[in-house]
mmCIF entry with sequence, helices, sheets and N, C-alpha, C, O atoms, coordinates in Angstrom:
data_MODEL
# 
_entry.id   MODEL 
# 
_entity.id                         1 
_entity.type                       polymer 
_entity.pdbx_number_of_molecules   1 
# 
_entity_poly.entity_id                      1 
_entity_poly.type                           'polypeptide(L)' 
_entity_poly.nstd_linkage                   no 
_entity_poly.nstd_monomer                   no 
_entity_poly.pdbx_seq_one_letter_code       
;(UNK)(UNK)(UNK)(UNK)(UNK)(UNK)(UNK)(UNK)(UNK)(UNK)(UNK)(UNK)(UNK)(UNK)(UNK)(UNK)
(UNK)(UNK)(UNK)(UNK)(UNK)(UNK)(UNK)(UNK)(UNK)(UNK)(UNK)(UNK)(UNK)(UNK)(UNK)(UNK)
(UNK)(UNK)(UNK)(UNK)(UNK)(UNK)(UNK)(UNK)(UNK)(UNK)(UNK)(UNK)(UNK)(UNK)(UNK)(UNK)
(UNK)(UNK)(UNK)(UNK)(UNK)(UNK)(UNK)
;
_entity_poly.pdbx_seq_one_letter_code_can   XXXXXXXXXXXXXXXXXXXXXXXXXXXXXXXXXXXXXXXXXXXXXXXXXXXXXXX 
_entity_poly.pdbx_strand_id                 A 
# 
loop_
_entity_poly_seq.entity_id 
_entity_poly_seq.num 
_entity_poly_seq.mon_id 
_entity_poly_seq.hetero 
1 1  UNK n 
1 2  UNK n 
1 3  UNK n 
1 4  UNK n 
1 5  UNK n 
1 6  UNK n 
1 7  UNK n 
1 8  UNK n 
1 9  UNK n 
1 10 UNK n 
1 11 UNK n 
1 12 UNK n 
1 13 UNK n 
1 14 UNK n 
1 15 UNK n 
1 16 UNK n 
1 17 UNK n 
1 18 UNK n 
1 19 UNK n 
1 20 UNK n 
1 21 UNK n 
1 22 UNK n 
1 23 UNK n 
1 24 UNK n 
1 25 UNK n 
1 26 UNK n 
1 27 UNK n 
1 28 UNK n 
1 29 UNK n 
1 30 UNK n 
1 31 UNK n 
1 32 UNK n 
1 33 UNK n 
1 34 UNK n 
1 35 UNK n 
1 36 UNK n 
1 37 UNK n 
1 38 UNK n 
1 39 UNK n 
1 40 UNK n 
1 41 UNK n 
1 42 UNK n 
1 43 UNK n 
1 44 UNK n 
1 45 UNK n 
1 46 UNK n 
1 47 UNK n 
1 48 UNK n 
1 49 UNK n 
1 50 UNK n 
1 51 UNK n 
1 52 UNK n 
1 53 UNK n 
1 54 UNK n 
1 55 UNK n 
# 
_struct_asym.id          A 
_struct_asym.entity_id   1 
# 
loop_
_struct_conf.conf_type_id 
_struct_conf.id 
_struct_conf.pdbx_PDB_helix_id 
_struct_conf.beg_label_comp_id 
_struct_conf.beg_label_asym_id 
_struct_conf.beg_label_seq_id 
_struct_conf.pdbx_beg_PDB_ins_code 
_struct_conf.end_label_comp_id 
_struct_conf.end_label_asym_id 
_struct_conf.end_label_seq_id 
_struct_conf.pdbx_end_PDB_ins_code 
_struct_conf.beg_auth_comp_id 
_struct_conf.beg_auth_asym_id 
_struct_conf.beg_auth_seq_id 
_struct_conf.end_auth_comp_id 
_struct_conf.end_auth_asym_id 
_struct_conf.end_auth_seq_id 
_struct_conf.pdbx_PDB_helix_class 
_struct_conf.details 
_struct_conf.pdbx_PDB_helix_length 
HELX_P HELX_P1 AA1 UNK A 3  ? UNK A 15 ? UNK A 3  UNK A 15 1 ? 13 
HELX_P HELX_P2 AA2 UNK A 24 ? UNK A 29 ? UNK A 24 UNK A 29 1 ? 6  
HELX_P HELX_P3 AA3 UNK A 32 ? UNK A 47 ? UNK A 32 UNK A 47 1 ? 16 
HELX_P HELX_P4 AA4 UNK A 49 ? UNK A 51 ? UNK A 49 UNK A 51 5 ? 3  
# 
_struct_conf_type.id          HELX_P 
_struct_conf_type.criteria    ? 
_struct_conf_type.reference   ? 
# 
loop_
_atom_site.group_PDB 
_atom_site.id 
_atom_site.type_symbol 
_atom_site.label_atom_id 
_atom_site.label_alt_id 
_atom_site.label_comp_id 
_atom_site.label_asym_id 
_atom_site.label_entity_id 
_atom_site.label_seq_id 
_atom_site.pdbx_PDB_ins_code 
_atom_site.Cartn_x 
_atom_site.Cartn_y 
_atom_site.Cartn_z 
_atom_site.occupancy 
_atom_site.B_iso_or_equiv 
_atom_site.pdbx_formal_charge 
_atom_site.auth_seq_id 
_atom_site.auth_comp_id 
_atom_site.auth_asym_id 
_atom_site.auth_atom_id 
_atom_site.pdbx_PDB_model_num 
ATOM 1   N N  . UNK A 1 1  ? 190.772 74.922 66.221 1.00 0.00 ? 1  UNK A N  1 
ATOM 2   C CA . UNK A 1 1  ? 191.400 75.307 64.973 1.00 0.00 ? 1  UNK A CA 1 
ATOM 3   C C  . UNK A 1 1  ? 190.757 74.541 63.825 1.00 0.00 ? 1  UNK A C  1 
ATOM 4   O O  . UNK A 1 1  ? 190.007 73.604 64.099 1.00 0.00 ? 1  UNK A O  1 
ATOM 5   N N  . UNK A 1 2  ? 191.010 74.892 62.484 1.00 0.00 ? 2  UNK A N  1 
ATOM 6   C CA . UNK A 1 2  ? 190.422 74.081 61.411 1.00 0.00 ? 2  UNK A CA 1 
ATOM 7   C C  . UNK A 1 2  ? 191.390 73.522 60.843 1.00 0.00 ? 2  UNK A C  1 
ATOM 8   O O  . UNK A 1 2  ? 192.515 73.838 61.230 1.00 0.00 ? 2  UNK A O  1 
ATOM 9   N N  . UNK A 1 3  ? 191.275 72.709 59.956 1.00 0.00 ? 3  UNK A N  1 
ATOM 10  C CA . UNK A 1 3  ? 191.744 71.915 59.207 1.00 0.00 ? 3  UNK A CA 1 
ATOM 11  C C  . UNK A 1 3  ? 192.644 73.081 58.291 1.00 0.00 ? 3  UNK A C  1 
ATOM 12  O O  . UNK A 1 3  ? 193.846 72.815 58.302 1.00 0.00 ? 3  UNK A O  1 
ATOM 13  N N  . UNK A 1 4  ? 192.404 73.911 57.764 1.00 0.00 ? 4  UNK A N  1 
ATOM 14  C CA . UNK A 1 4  ? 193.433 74.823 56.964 1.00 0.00 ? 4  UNK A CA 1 
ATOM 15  C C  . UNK A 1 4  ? 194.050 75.165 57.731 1.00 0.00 ? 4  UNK A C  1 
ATOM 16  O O  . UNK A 1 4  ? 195.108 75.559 57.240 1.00 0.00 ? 4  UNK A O  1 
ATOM 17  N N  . UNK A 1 5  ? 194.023 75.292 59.046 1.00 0.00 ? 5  UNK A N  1 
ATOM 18  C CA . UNK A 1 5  ? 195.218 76.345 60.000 1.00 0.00 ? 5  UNK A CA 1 
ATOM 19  C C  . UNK A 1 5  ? 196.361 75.436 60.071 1.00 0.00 ? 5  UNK A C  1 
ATOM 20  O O  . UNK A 1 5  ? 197.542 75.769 59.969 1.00 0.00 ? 5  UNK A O  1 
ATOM 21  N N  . UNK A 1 6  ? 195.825 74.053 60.288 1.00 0.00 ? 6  UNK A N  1 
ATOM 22  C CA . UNK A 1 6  ? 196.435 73.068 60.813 1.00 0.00 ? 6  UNK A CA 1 
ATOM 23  C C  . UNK A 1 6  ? 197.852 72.858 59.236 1.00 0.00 ? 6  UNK A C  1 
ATOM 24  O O  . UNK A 1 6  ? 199.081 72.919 59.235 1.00 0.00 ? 6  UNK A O  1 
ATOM 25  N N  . UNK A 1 7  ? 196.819 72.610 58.134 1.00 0.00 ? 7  UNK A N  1 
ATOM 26  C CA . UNK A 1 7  ? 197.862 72.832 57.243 1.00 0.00 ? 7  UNK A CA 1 
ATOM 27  C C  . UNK A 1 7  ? 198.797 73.840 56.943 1.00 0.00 ? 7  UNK A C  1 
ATOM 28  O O  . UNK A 1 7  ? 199.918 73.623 56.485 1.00 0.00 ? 7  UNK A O  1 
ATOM 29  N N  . UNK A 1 8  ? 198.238 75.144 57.254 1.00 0.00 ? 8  UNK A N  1 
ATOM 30  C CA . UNK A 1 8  ? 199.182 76.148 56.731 1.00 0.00 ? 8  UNK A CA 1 
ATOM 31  C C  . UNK A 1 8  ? 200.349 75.768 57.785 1.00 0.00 ? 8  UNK A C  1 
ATOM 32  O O  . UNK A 1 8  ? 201.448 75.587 57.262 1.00 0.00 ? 8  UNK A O  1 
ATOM 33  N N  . UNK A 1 9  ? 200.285 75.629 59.089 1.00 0.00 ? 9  UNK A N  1 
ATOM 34  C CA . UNK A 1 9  ? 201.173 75.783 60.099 1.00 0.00 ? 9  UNK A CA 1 
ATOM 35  C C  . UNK A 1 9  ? 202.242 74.656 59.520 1.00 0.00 ? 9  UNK A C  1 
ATOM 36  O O  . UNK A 1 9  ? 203.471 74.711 59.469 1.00 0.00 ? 9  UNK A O  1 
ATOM 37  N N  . UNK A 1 10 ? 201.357 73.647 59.115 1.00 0.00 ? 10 UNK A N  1 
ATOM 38  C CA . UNK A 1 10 ? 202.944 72.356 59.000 1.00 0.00 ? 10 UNK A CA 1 
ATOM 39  C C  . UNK A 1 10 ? 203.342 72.843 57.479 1.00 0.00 ? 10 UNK A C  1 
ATOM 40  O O  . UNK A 1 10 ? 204.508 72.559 57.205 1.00 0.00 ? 10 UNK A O  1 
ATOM 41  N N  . UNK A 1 11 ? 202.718 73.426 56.573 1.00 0.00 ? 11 UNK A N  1 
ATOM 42  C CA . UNK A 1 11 ? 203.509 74.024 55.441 1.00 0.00 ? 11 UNK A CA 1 
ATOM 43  C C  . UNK A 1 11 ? 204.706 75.191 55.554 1.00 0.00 ? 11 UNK A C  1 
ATOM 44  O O  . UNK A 1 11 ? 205.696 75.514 54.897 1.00 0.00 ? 11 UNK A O  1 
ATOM 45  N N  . UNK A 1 12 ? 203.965 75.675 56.888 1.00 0.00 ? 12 UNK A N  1 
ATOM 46  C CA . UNK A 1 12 ? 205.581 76.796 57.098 1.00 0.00 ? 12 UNK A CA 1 
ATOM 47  C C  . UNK A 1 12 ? 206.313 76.152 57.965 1.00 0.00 ? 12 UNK A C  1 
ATOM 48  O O  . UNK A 1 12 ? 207.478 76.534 57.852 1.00 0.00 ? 12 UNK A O  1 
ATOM 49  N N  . UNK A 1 13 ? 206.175 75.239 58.899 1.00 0.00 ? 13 UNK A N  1 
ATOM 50  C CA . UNK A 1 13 ? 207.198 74.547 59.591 1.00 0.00 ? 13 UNK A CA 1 
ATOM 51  C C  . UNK A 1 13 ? 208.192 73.532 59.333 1.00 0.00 ? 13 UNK A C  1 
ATOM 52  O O  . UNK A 1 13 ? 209.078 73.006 60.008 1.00 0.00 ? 13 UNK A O  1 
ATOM 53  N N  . UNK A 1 14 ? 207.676 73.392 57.880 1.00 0.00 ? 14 UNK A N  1 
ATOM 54  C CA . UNK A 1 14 ? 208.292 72.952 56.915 1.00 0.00 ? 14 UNK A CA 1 
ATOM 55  C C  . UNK A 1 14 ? 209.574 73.815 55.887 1.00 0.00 ? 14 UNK A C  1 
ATOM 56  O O  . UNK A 1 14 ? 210.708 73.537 55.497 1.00 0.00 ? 14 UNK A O  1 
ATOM 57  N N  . UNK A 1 15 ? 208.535 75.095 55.734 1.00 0.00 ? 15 UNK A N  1 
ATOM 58  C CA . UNK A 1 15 ? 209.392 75.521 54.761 1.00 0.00 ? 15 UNK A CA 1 
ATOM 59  C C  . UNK A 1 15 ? 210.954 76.348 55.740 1.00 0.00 ? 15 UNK A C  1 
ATOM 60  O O  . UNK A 1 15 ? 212.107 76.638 55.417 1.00 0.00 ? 15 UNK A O  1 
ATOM 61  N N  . UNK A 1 16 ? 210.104 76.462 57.047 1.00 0.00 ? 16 UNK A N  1 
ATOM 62  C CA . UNK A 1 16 ? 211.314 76.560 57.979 1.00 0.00 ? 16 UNK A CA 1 
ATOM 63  C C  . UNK A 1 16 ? 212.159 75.789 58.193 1.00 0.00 ? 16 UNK A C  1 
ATOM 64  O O  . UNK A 1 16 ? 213.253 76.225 58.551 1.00 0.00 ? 16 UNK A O  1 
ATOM 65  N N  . UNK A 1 17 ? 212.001 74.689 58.084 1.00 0.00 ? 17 UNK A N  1 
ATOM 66  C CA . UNK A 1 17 ? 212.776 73.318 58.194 1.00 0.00 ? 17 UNK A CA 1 
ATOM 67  C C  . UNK A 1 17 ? 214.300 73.026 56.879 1.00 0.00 ? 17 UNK A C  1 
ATOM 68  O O  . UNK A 1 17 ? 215.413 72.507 56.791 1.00 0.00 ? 17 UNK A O  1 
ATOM 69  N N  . UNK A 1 18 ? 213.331 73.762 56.140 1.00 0.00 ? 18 UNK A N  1 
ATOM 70  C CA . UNK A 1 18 ? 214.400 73.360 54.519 1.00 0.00 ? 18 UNK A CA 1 
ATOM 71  C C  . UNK A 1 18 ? 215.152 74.543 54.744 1.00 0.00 ? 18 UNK A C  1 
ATOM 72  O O  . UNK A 1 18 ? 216.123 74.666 53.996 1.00 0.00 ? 18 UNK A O  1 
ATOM 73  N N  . UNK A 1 19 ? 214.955 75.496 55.619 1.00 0.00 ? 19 UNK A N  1 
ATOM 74  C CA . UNK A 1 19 ? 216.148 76.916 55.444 1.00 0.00 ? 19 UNK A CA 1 
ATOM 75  C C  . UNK A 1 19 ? 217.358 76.138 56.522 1.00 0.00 ? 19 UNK A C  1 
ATOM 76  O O  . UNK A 1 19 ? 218.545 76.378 56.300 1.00 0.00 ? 19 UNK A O  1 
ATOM 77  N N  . UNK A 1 20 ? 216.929 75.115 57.798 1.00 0.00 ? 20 UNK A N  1 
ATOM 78  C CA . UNK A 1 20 ? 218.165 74.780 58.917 1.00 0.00 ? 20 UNK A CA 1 
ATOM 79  C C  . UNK A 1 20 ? 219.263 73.893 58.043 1.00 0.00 ? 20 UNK A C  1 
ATOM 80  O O  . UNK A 1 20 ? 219.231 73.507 56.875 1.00 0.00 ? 20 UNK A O  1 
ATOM 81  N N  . UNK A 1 21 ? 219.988 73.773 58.816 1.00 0.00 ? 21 UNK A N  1 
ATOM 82  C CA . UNK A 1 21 ? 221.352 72.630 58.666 1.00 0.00 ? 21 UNK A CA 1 
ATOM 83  C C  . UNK A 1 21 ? 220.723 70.888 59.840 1.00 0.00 ? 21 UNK A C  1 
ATOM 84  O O  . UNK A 1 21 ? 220.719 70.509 61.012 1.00 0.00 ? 21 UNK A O  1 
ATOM 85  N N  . UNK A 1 22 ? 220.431 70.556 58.871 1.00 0.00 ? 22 UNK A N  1 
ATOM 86  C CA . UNK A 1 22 ? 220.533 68.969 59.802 1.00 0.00 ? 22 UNK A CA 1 
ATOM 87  C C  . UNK A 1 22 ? 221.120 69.547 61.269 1.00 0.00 ? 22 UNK A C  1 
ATOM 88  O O  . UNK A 1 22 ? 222.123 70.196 61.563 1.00 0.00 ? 22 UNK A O  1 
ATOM 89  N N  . UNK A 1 23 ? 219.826 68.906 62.163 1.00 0.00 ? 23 UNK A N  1 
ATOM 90  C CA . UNK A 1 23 ? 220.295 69.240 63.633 1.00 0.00 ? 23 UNK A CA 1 
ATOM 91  C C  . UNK A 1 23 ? 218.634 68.893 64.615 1.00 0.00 ? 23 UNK A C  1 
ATOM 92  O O  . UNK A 1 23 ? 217.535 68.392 64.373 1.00 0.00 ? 23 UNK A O  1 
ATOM 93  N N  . UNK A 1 24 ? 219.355 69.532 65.795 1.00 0.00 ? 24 UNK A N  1 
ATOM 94  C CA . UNK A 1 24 ? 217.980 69.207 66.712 1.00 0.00 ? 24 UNK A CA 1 
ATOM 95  C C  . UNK A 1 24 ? 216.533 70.118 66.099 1.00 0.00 ? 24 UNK A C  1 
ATOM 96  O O  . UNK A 1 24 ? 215.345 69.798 66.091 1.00 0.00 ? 24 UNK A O  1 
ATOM 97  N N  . UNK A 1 25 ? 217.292 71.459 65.575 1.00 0.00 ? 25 UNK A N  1 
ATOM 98  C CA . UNK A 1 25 ? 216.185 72.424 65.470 1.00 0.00 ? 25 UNK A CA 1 
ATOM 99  C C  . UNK A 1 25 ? 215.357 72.069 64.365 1.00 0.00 ? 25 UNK A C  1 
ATOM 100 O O  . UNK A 1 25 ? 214.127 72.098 64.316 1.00 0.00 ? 25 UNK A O  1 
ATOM 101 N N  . UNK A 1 26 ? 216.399 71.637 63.237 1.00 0.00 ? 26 UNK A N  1 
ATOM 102 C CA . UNK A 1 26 ? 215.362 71.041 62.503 1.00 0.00 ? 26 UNK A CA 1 
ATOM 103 C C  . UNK A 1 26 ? 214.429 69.788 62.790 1.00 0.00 ? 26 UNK A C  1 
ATOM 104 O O  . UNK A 1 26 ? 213.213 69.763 62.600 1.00 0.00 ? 26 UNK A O  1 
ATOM 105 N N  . UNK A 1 27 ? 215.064 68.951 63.188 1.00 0.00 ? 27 UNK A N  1 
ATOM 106 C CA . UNK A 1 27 ? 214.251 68.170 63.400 1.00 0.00 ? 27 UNK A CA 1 
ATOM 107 C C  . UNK A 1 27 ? 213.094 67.994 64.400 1.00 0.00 ? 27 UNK A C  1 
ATOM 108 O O  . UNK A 1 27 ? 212.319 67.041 64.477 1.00 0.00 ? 27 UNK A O  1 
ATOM 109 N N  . UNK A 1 28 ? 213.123 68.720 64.888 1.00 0.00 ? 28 UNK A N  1 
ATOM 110 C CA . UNK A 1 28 ? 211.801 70.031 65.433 1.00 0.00 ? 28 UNK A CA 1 
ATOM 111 C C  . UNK A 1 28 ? 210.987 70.031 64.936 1.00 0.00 ? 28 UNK A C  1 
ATOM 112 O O  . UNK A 1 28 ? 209.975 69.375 65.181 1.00 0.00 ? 28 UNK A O  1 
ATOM 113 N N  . UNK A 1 29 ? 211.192 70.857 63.973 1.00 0.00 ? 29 UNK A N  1 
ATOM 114 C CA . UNK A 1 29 ? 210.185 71.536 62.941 1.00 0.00 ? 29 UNK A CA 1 
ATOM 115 C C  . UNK A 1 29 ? 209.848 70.351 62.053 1.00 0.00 ? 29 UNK A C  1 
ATOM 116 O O  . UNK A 1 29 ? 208.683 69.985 61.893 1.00 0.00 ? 29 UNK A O  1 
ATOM 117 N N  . UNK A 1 30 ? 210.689 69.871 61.587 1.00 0.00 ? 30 UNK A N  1 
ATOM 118 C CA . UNK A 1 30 ? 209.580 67.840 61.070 1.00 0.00 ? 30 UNK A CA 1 
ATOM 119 C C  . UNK A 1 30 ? 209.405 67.691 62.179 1.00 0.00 ? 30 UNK A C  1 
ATOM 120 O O  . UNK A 1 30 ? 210.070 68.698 62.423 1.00 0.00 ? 30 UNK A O  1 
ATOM 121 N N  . UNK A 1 31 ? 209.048 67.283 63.371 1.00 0.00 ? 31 UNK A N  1 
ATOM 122 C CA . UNK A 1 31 ? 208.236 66.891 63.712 1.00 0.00 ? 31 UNK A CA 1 
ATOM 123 C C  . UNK A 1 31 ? 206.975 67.398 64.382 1.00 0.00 ? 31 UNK A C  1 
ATOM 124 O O  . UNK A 1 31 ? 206.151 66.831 65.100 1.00 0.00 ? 31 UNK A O  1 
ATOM 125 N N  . UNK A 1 32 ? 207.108 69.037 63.783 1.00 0.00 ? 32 UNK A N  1 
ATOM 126 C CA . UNK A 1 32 ? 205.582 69.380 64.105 1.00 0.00 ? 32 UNK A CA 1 
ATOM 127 C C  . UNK A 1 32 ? 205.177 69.604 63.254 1.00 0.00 ? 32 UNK A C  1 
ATOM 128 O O  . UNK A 1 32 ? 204.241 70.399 63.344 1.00 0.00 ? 32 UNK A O  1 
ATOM 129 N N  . UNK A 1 33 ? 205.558 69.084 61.762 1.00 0.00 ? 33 UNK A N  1 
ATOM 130 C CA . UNK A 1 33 ? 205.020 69.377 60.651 1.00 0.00 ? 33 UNK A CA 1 
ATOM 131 C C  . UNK A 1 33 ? 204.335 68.164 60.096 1.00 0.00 ? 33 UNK A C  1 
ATOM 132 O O  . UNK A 1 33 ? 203.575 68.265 59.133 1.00 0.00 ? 33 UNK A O  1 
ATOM 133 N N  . UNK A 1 34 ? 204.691 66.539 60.929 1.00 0.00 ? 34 UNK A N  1 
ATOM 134 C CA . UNK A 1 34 ? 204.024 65.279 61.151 1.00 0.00 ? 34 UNK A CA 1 
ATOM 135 C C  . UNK A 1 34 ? 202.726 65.752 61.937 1.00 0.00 ? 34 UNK A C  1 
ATOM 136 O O  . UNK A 1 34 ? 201.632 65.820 61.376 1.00 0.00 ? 34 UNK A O  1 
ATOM 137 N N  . UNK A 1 35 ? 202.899 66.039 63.121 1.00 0.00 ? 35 UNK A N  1 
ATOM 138 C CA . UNK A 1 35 ? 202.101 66.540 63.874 1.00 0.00 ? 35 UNK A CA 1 
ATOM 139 C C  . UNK A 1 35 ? 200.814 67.471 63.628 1.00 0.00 ? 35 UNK A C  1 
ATOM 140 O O  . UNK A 1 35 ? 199.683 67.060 63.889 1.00 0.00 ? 35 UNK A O  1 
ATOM 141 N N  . UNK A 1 36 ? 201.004 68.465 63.226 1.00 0.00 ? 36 UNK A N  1 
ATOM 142 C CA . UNK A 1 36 ? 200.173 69.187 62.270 1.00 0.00 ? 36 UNK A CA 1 
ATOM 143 C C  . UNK A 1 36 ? 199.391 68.301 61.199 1.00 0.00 ? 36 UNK A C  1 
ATOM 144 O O  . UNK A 1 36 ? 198.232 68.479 60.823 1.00 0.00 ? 36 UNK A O  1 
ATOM 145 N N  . UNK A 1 37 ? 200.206 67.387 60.823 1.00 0.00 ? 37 UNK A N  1 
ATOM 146 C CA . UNK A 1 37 ? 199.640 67.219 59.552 1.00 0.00 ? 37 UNK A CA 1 
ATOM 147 C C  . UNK A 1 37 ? 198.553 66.243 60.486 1.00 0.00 ? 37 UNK A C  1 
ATOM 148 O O  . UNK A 1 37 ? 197.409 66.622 60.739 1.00 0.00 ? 37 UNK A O  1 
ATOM 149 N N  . UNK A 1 38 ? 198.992 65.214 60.847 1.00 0.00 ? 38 UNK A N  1 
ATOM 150 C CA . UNK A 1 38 ? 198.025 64.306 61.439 1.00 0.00 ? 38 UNK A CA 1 
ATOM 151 C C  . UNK A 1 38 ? 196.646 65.029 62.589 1.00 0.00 ? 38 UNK A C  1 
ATOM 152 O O  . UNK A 1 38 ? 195.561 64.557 62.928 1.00 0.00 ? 38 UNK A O  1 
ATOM 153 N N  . UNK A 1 39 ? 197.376 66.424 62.946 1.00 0.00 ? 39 UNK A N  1 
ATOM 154 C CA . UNK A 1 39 ? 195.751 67.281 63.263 1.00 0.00 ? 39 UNK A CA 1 
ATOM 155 C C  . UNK A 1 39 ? 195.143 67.344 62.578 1.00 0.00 ? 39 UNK A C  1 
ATOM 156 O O  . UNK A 1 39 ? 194.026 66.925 62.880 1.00 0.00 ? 39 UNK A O  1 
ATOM 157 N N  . UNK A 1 40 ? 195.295 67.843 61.249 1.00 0.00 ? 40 UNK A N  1 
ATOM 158 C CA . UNK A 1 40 ? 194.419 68.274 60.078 1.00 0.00 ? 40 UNK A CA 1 
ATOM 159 C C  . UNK A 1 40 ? 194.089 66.940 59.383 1.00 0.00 ? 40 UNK A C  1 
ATOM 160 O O  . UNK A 1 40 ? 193.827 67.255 58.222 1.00 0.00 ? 40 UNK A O  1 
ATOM 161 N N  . UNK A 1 41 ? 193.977 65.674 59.512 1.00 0.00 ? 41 UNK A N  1 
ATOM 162 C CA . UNK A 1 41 ? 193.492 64.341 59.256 1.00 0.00 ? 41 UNK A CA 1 
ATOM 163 C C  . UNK A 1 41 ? 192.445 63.986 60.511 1.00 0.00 ? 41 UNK A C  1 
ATOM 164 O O  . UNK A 1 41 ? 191.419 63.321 60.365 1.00 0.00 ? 41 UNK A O  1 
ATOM 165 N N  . UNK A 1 42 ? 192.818 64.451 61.534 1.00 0.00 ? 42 UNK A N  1 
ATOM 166 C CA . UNK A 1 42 ? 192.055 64.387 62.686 1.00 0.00 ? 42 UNK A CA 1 
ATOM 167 C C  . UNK A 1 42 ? 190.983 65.009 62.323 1.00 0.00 ? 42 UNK A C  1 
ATOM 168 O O  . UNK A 1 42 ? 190.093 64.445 61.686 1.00 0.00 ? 42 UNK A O  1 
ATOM 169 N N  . UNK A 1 43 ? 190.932 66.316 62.702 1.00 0.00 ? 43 UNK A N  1 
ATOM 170 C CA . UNK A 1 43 ? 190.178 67.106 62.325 1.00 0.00 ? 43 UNK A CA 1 
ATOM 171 C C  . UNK A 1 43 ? 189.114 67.127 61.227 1.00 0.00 ? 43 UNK A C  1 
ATOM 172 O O  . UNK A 1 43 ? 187.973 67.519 61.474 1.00 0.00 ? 43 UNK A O  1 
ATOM 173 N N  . UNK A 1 44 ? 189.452 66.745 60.129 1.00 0.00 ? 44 UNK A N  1 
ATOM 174 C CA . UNK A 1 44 ? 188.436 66.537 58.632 1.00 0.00 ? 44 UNK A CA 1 
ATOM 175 C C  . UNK A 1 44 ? 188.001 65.077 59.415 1.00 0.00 ? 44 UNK A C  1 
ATOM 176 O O  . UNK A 1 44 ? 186.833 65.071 59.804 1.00 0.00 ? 44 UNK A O  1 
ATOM 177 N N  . UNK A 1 45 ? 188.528 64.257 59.600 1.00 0.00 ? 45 UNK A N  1 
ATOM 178 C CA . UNK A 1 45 ? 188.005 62.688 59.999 1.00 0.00 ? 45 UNK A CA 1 
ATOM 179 C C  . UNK A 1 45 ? 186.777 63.352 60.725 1.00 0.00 ? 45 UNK A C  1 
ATOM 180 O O  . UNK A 1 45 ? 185.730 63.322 60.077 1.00 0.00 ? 45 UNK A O  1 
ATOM 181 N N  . UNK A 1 46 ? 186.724 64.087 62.253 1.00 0.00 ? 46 UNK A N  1 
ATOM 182 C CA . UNK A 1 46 ? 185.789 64.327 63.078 1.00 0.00 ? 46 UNK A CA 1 
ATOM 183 C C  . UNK A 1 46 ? 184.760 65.047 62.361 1.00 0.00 ? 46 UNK A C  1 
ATOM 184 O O  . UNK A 1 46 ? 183.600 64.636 62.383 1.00 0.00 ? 46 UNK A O  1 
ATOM 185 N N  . UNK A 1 47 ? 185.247 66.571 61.436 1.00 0.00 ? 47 UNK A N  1 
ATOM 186 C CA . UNK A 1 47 ? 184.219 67.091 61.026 1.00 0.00 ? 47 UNK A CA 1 
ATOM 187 C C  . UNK A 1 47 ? 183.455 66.600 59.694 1.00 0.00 ? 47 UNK A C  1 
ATOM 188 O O  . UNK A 1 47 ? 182.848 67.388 58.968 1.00 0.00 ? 47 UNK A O  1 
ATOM 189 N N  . UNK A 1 48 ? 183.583 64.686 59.357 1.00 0.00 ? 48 UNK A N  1 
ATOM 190 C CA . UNK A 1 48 ? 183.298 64.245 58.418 1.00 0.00 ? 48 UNK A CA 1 
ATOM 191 C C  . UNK A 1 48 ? 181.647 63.658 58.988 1.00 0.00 ? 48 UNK A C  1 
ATOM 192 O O  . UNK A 1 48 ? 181.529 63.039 60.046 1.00 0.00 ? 48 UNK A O  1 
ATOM 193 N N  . UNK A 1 49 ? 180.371 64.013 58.008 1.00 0.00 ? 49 UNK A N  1 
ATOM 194 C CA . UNK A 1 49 ? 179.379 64.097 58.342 1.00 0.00 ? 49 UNK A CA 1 
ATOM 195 C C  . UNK A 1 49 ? 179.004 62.340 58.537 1.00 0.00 ? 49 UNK A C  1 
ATOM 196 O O  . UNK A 1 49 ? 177.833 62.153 58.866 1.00 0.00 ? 49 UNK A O  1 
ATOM 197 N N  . UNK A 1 50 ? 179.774 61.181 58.388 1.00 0.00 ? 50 UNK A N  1 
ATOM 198 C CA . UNK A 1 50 ? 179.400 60.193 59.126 1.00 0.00 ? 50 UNK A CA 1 
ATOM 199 C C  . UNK A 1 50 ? 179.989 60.239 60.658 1.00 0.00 ? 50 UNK A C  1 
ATOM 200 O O  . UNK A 1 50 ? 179.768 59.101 61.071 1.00 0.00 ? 50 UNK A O  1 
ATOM 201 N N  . UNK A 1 51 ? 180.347 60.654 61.247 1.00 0.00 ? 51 UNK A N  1 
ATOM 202 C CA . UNK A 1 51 ? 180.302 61.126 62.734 1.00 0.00 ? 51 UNK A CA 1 
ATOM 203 C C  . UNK A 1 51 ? 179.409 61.992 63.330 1.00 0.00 ? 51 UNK A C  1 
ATOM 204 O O  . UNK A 1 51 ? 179.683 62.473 64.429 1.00 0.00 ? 51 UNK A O  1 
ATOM 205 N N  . UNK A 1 52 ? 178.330 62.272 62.735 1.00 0.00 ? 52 UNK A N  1 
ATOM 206 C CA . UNK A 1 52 ? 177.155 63.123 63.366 1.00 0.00 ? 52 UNK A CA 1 
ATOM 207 C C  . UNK A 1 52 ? 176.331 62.593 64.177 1.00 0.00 ? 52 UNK A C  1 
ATOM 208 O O  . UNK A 1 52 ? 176.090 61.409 63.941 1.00 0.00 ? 52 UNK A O  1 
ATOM 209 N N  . UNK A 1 53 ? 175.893 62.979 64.915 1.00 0.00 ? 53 UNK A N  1 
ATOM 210 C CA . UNK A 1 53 ? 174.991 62.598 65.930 1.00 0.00 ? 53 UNK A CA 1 
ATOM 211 C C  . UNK A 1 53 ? 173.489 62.051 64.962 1.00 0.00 ? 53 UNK A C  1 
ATOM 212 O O  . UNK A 1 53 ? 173.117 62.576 63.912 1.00 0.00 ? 53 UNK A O  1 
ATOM 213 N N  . UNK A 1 54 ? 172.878 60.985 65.602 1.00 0.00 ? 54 UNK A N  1 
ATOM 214 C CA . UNK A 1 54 ? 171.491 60.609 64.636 1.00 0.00 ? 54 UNK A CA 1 
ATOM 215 C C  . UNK A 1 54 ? 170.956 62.225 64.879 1.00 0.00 ? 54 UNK A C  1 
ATOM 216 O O  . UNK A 1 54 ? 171.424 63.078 65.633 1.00 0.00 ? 54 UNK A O  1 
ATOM 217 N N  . UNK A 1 55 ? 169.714 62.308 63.878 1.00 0.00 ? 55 UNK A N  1 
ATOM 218 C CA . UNK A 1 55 ? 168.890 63.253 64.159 1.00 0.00 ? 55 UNK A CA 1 
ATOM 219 C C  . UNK A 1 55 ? 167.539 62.605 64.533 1.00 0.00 ? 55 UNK A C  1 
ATOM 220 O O  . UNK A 1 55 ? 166.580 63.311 64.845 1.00 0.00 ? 55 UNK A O  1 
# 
């Protein structure tokens, strides 16, 4: 996946989050919207061009 998928997903698992009532389900959805987010930090970190192989 890329780095935008990763964001869009925790931006709607979010905006799903603000429609629940305090509970398990929400707190679900924060925590794959932590999750997500820290993919898409992952992700840009790895595809950041000081991690390239020498040429």
């Amino acid at each position: 996946m890329k780095q935008t998928d990763y964001v869009r997903m925790a931006e709607k698992c979010a905006r799903e989050a603000d429609r629940l009532p305090p509970g398990p389900e929400r707190d679900e959805l924060l925590r794959k919207v932590k999750l997500f987010e820290s993919y898409a930090k992952i992700e840009n970190w790895i595809a950041s061009p000081g991690l390239q192989p020498p040429n």
